[in-house]
Backbone as CSV, one residue per row, in Angstrom:
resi,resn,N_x,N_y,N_z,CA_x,CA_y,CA_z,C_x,C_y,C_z
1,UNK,10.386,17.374,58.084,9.395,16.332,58.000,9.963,15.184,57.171
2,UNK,10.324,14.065,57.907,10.950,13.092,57.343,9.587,11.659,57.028
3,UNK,9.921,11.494,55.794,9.095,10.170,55.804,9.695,8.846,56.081
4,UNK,8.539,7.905,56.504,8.879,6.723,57.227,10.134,5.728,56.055
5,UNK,11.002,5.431,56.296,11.536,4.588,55.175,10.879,2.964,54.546
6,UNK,9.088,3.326,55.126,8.464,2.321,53.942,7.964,3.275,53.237
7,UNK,7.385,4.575,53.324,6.886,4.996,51.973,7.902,5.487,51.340
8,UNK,9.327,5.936,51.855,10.152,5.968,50.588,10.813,4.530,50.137
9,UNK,10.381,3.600,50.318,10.474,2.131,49.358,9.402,2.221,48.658
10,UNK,8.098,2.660,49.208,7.248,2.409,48.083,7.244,3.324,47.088
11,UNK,7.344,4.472,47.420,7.296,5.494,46.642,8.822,5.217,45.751
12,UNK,9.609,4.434,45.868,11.232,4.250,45.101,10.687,3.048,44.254
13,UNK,9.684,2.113,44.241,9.727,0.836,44.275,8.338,1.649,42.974
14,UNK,7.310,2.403,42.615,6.550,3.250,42.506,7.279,3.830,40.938
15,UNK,8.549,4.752,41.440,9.021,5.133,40.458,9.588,4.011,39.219
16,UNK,10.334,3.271,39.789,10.928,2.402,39.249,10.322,1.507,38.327
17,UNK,8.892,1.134,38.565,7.457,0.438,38.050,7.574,1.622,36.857
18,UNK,7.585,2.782,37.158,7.427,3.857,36.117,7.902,4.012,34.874
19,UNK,9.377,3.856,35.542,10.304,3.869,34.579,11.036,2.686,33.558
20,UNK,10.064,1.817,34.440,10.180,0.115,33.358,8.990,0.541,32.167
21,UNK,7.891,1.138,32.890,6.614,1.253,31.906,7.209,2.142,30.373
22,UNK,8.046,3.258,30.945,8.364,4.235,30.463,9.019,3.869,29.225
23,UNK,10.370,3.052,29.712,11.322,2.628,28.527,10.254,1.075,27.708
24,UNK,9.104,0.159,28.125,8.450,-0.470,27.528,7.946,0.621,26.021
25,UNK,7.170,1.463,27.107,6.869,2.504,25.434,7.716,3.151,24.528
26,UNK,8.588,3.594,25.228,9.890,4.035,24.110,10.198,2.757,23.175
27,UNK,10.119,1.357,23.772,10.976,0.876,22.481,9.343,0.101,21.878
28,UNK,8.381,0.295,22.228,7.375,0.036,21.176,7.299,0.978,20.066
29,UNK,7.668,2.178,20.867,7.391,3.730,19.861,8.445,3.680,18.407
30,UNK,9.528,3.316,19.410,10.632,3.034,18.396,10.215,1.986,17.143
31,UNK,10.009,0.768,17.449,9.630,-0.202,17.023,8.605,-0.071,15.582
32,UNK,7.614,0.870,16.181,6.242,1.199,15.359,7.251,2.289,14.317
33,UNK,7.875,3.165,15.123,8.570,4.128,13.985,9.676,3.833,13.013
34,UNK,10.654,2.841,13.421,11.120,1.574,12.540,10.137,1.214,11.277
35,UNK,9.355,0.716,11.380,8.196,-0.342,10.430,7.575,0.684,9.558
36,UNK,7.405,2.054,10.084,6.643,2.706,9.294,8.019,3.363,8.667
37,UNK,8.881,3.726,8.830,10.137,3.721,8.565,10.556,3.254,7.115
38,UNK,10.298,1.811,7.063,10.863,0.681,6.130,9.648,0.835,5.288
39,UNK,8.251,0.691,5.563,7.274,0.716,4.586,7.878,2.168,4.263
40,UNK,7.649,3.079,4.223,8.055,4.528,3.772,8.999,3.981,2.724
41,UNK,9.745,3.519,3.166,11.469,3.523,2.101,11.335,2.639,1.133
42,UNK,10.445,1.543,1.576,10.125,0.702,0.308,8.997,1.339,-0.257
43,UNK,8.056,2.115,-0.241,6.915,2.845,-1.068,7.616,4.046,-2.275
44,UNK,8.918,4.295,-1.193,9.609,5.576,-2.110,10.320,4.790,-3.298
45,UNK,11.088,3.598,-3.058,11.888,2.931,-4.112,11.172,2.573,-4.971
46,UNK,9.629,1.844,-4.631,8.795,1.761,-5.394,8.490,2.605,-6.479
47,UNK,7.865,3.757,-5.932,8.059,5.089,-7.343,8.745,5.728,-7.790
48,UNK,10.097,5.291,-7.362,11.169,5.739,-7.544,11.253,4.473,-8.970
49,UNK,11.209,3.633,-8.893,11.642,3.037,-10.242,10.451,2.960,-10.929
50,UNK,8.995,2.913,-10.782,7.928,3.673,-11.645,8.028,4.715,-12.555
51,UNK,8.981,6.058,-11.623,9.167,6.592,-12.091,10.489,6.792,-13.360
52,UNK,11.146,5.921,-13.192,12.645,5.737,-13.832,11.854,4.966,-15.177
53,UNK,10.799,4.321,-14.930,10.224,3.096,-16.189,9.274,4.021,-16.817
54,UNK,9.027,5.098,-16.881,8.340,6.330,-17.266,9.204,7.094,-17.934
55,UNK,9.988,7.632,-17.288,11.269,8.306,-18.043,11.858,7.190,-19.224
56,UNK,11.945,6.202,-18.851,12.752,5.316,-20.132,11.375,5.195,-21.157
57,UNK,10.382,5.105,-20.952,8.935,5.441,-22.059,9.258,5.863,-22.437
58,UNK,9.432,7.439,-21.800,9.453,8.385,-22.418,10.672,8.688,-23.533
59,UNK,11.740,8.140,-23.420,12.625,8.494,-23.740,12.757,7.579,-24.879
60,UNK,12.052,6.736,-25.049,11.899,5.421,-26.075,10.601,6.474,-27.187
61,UNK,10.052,6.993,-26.823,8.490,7.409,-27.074,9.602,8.407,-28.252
62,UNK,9.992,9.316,-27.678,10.810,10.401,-28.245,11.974,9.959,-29.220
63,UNK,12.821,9.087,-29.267,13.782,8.194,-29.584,13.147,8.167,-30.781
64,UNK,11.779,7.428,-30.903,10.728,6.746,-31.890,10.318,7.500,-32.494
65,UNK,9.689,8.978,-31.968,8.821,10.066,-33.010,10.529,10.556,-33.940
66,UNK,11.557,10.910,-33.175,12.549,11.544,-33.765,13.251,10.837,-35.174
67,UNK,12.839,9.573,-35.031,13.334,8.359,-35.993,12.258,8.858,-36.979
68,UNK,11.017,8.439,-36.809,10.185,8.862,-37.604,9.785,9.823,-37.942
69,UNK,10.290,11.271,-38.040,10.226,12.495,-37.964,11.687,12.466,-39.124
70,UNK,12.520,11.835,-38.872,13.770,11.694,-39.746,13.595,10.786,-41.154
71,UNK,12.812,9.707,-40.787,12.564,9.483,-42.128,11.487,9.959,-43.360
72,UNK,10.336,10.714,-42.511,9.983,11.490,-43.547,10.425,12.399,-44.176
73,UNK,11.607,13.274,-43.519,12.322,14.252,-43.720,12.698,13.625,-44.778
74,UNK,13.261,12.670,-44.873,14.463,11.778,-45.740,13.535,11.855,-47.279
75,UNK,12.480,11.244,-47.324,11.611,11.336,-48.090,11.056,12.464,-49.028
76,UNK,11.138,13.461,-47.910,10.705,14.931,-48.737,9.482,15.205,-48.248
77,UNK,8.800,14.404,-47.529,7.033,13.954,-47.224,6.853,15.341,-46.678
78,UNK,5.705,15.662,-46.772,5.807,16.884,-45.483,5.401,16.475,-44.451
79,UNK,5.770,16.959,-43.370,4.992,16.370,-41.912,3.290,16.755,-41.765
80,UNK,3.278,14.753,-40.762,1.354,15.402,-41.006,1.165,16.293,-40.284
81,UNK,-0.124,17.436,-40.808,-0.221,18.579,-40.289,-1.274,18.135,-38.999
82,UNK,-1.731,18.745,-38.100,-2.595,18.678,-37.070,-3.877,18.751,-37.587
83,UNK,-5.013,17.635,-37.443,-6.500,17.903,-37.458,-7.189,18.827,-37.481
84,UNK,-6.923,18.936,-35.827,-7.593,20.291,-35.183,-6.346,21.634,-34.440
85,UNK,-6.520,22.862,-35.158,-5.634,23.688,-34.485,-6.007,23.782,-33.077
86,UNK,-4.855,24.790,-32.866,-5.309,25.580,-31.538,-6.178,26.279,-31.312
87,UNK,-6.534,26.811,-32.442,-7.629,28.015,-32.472,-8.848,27.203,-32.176
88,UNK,-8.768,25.962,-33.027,-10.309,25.295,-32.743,-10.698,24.567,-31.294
89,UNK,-9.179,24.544,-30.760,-9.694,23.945,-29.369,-9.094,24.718,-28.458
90,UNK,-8.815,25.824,-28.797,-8.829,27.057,-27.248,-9.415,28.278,-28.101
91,UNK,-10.255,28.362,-28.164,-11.515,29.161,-29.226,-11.430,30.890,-28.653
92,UNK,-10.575,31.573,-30.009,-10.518,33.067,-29.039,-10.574,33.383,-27.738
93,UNK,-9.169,32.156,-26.898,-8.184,32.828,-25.931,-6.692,32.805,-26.372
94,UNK,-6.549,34.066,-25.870,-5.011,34.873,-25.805,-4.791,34.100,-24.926
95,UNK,-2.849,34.350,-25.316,-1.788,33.914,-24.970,-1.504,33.595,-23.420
96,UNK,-2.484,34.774,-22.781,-2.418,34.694,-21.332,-3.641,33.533,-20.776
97,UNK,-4.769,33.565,-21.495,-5.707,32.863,-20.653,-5.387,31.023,-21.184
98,UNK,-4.693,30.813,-22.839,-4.118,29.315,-22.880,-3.123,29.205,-21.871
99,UNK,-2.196,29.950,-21.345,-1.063,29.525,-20.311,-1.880,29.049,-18.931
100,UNK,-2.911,29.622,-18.635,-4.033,29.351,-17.643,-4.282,28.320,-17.303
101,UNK,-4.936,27.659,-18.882,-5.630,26.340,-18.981,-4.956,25.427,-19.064
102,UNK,-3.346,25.220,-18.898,-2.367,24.515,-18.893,-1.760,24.100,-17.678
């Protein structure tokens, strides 16, 4: 059973419509996955140096108590003691149930 050689033009002419549609969406897909791509990579660098300006806090924060932790030493001072213990603010829990609440 042979078909007429207009429906295999149309049916060739059919596919071909298809396969223009086909590669249209591939490079939109692409396109969209690109962009979300670049926002991604710039959101990560973003907290990526948030996070680096946190660590240098921190590391300034610590720098600072250790300085001042050294010059009272120097002094003889005793270090200030804490307000409130542990006991008063984790009120008869053991060792296992403060690791809990942490």
């Amino acid at each position: 059973m042979e078909e007429a050689p207009e429906d295999l033009l149309e049916r060739l002419a059919q596919t071909e419509k298809l396969v223009v549609q086909l590669k249209d969406l591939i490079r939109e897909k692409d396109a969209q996955l690109q962009q979300k791509e670049t926002v991604l990579k710039e959101e990560r660098e973003a907290a990526d140096a948030k996070l680096m300006k946190l660590k240098l806090q921190a590391k300034a924060k610590l720098a600072s108590l250790n300085k001042r932790i050294e010059e009272l030493t120097e002094r003889g001072s005793p270090l200030p003691a804490q307000t409130v213990s542990e006991e008063q603010v984790y009120p008869k829990v053991g060792r296992i149930g403060l690791l809990k609440t942490c």
